[in-house]
C-alpha positions in Angstrom: -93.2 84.6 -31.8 -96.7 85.3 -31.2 -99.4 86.6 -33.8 -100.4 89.3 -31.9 -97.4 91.4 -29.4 -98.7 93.8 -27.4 -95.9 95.4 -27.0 -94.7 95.4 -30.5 -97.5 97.0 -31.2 -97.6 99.9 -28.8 -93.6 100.5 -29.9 -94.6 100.4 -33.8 -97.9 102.6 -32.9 -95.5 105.4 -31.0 -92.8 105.5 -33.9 -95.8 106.2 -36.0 -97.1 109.1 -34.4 -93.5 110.6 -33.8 -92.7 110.1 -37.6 -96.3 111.7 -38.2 -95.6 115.0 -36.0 -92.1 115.4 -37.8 -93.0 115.3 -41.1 -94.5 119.1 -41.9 -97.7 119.8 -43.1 -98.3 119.1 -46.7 -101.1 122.7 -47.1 -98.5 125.5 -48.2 -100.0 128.9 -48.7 -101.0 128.4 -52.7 -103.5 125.5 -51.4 -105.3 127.7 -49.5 -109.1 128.0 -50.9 -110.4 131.2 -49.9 -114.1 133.2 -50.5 -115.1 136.4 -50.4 -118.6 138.0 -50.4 -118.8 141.2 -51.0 -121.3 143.3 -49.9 -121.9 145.2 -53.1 -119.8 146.0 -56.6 -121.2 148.3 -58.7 -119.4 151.3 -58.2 -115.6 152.1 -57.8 -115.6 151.6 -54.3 -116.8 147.8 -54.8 -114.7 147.4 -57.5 -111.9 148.7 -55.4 -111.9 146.0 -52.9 -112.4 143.0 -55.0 -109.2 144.2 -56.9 -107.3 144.3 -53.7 -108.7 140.9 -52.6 -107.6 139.7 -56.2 -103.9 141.1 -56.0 -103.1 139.9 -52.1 -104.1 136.1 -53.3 -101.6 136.3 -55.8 -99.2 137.6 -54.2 -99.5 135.5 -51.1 -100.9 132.5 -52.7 -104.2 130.6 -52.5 -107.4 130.7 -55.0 -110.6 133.5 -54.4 -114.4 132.9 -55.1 -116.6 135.7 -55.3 -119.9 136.4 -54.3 -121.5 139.9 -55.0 -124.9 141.0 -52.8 -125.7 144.2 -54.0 -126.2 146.3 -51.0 -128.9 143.3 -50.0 -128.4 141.8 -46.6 -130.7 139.0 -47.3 -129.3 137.8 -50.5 -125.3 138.3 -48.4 -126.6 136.1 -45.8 -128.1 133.1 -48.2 -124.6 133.4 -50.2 -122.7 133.2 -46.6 -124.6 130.0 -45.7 -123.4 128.3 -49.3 -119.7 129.6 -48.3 -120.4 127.1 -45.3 -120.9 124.4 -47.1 -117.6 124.8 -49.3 -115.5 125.1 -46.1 -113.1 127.7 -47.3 -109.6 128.4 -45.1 -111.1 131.6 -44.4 -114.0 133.8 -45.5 -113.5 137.3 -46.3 -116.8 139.3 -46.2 -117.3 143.4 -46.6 -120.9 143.6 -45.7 -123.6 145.1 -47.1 -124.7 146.1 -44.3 -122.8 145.0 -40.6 -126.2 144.2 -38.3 -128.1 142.4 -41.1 -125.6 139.6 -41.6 -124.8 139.4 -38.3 -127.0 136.0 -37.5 -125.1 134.8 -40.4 -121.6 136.0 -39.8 -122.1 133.9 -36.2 -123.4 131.0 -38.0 -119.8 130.9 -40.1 -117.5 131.2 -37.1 -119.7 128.5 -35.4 -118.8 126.4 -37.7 -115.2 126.9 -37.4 -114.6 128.7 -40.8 -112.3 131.9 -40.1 -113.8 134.8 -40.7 -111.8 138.4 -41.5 -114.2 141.6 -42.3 -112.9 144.2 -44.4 -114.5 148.5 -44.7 -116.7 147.5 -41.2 -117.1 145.6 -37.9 -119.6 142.5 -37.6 -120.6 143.4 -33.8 -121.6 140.0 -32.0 -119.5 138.3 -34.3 -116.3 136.6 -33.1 -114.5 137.5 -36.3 -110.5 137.3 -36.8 -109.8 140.3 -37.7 -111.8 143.8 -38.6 -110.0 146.4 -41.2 -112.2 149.3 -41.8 -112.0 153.7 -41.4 -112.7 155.6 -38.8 -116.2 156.2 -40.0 -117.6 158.4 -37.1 -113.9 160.3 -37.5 -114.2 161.2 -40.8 -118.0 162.6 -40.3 -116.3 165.3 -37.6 -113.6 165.9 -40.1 -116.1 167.0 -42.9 -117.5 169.2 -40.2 -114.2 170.4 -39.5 -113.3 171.2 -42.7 -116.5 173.0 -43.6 -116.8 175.1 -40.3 -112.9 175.9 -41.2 -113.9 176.9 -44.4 -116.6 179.2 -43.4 -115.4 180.4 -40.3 -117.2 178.8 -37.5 -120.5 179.8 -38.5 -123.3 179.8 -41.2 -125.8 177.3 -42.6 -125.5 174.1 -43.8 -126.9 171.2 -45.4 -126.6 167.6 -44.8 -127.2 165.0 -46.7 -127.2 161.2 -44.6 -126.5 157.6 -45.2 -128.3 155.6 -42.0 -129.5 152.3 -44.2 -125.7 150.8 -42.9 -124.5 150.6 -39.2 -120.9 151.5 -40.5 -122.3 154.2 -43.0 -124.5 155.6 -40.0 -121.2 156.1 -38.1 -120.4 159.3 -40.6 -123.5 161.4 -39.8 -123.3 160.7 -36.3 -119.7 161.6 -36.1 -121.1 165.3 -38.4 -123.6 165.9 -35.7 -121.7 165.0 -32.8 -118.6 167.4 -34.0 -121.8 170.5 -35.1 -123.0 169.8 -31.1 -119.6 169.5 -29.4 -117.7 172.4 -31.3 -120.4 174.0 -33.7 -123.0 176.1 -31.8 -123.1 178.6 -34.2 -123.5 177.0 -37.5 -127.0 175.9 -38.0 -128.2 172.9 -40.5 -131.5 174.5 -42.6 -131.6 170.9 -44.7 -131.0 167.8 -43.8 -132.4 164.8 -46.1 -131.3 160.8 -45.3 -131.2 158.6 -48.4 -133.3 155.5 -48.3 -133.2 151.9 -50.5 -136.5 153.3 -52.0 -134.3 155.6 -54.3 -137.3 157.9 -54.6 -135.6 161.1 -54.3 -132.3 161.3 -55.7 -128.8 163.3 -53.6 -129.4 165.1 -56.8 -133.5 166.1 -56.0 -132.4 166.3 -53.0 -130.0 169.2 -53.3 -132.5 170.8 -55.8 -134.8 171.0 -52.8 -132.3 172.5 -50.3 -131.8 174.9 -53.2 -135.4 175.9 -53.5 -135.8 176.2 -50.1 -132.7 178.2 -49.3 -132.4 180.8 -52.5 -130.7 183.2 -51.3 -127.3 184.0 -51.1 -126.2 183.3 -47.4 -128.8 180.5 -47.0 -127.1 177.9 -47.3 -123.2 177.7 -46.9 -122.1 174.4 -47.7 -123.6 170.7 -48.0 -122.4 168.0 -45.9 -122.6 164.4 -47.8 -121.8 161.0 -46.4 -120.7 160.0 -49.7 -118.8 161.3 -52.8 -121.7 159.9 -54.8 -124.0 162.7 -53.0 -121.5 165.2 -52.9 -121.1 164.8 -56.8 -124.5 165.1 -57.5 -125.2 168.1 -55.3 -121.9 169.8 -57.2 -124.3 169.0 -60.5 -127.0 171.3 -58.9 -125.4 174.2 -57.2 -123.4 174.5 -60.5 -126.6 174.2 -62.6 -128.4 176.8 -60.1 -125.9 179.6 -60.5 -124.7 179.0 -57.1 -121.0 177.6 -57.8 -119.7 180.6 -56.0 -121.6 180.6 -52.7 -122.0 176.6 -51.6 -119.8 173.7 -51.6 -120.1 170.0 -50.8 -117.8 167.3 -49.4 -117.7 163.6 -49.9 -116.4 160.5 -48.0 -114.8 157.5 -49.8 -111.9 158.9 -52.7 -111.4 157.1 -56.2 -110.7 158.5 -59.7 -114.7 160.0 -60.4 -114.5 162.2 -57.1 -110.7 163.1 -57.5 -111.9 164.4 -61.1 -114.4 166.4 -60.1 -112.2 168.1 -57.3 -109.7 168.6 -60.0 -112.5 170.5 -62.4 -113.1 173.0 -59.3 -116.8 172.0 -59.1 -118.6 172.8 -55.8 -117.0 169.6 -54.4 -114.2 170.5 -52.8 -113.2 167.8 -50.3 -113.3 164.2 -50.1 -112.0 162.0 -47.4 -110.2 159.1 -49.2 -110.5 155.7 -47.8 -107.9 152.9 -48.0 -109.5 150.3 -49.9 -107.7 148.0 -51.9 -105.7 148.3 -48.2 -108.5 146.8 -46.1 -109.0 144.4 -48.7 -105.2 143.5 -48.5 -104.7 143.2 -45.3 -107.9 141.3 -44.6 -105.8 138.4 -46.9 -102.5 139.1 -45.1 -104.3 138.3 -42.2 -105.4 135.4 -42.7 -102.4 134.0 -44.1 -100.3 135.1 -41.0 -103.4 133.5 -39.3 -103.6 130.2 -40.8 -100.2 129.7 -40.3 -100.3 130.2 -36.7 -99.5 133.6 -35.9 -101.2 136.3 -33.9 -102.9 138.8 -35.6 -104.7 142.0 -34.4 -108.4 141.8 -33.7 -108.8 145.7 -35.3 -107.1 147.8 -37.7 -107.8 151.1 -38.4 -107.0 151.9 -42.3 -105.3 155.3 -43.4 -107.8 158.0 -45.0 -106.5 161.5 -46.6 -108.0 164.6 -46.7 -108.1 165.2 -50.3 -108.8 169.1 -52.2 -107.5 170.2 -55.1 -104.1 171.3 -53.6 -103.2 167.1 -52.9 -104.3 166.4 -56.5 -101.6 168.9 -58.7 -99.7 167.1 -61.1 -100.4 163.3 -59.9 -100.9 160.8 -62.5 -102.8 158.0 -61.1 -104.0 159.4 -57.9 -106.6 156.6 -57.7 -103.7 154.3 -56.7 -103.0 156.0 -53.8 -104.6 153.4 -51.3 -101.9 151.3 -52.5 -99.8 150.8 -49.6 -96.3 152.7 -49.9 -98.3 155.2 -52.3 -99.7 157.8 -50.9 -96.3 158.5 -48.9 -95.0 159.1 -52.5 -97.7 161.5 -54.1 -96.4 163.0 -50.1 -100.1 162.5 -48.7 -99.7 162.2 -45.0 -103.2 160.7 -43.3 -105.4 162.5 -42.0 -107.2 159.9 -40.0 
């Protein structure tokens, strides 16, 4: 026999790669390596989403890094690049803000890492999958709720959030719904809240306040977050003027559900689905990396939440739980 068949060795080289392509992949779910930067965690809302990230990799498997940004673009894009380098499965990432890591976001895909964004949309991006709320929905809704409140007409306040392109959405879905439906309520205030933190939501409604004394002046407060909303309750109660104005918030959790339950001036919040984004940004990628479609967008559930939703619930803060809001008998609003 010859050293060296030809033909032997094609035949050998063929049963090799068809014993190869039957044996199945050796990665099961619990070797996945995942990260996560998130675009800020100070405050319940922050807190919120890692804890969802936290409990969907233990229940579907895999190990989590964190990152945390701090509402700073910069410092998200610099801890982005280092997620690069580590070559995770997938990258999770709920940005600080959606246009300032954008260059960044690209660089990840580019370099064939995954990428699923949770609470916003990367525009530009070619990301997996996007879970976030309807932003510019629940800024009409606010409207809505107000105008219903003080029948179609009066003045109002607004308070802004336009440092984020998702945050933006909710005063340009307020002032789209006061043009479109509104004509007769007018804003007398409107103040936009900047990284500088000069002026506080808090000296902010203080102002509106001493601007607009009298009763009739000023109906109601529009804020993009429950933060703001909170804050202006402080003042219109500490001003006298707990029977004439009242604020509403966007983004739900245990603070704003207690201070709707105390009947303060803050009287509505629109509750988003957090620890559900988070969830399903993980669920996601799991269906994803094991070869399955998965949808491009998904739109999160968010109540409408006043006093009335809050009677007699124990543990409303878990309501973004999936399967429990449909218990407490929530239905969404958007």
């Amino acid at each position: 026999m010859k050293l060296f068949d030809a033909k032997f060795f094609k035949l050998c080289l063929v049963l090799i790669m068809a014993t190869a392509l039957c044996i199945p992949s050796m990665v099961t779910a619990k070797d996945y390596k995942f990260a996560c930067s998130l675009g800020w965690m100070e405050n319940e809302s922050g807190q919120r989403q890692r804890f969802g990230f936290e409990a969907a990799v233990k229940e579907l498997g895999g190990t989590i890094t964190f990152t945390d940004a701090n509402y700073d673009p910069k410092k998200q894009s610099d801890q982005i690049e280092a997620f690069i380098k580590m070559k995770p499965d997938a990258l999770f990432i709920t940005p600080s803000d959606p246009a300032g890591i954008t260059p960044a976001v690209k660089r990840a895909v580019a370099a064939g890492i995954p990428v699923f964004i949770a609470d916003a949309i990367v525009a530009g991006a070619d990301c997996v999958t996007s879970v976030l709320s309807n932003d510019f929905g629940m800024g009409m809704y606010g409207i809505d709720w107000i105008a219903k409140r003080i029948g179609g007409k009066g003045k109002i306040g607004i308070i802004d959030l336009p440092v984020n392109e998702s945050w933006d959405l909710r005063g340009q879905g307020a002032m789209w719904a006061l043009k479109s439906k509104y004509p007769d309520i007018e804003v007398v205030a409107k103040w936009s809240w900047d990284s500088t933190g000069a002026v506080t939501p808090r000296q902010a409604v203080d102002n509106m306040l001493t601007a607009n004394p009298k009763k009739g002046d000023l109906d109601a407060i529009w804020c993009a977050w429950d933060g703001a909303a909170m804050e202006g309750a402080l003042a219109i109660k500490a001003a006298g003027r707990a029977d004439e104005i009242v604020t509403t918030g966007i983004d739900g959790g245990k603070a704003a559900f207690d201070f709707i339950k105390q009947d303060t001036p803050f009287k509505m919040t629109l509750a988003q689905s957090i620890y559900t984004m988070s969830y399903l940004t993980v669920y996601y990628a799991h269906k994803y990396l094991a070869g399955e479609q998965v949808p491009r967008t998904v739109i999160a559930p968010v109540f409408g939440i006043t006093k009335d939703e809050l009677k007699g619930i124990k543990n409303p803060e878990d309501y973004d739980i999936p399967g429990v809001a449909a218990k407490f008998g929530w239905t969404r609003t958007l």
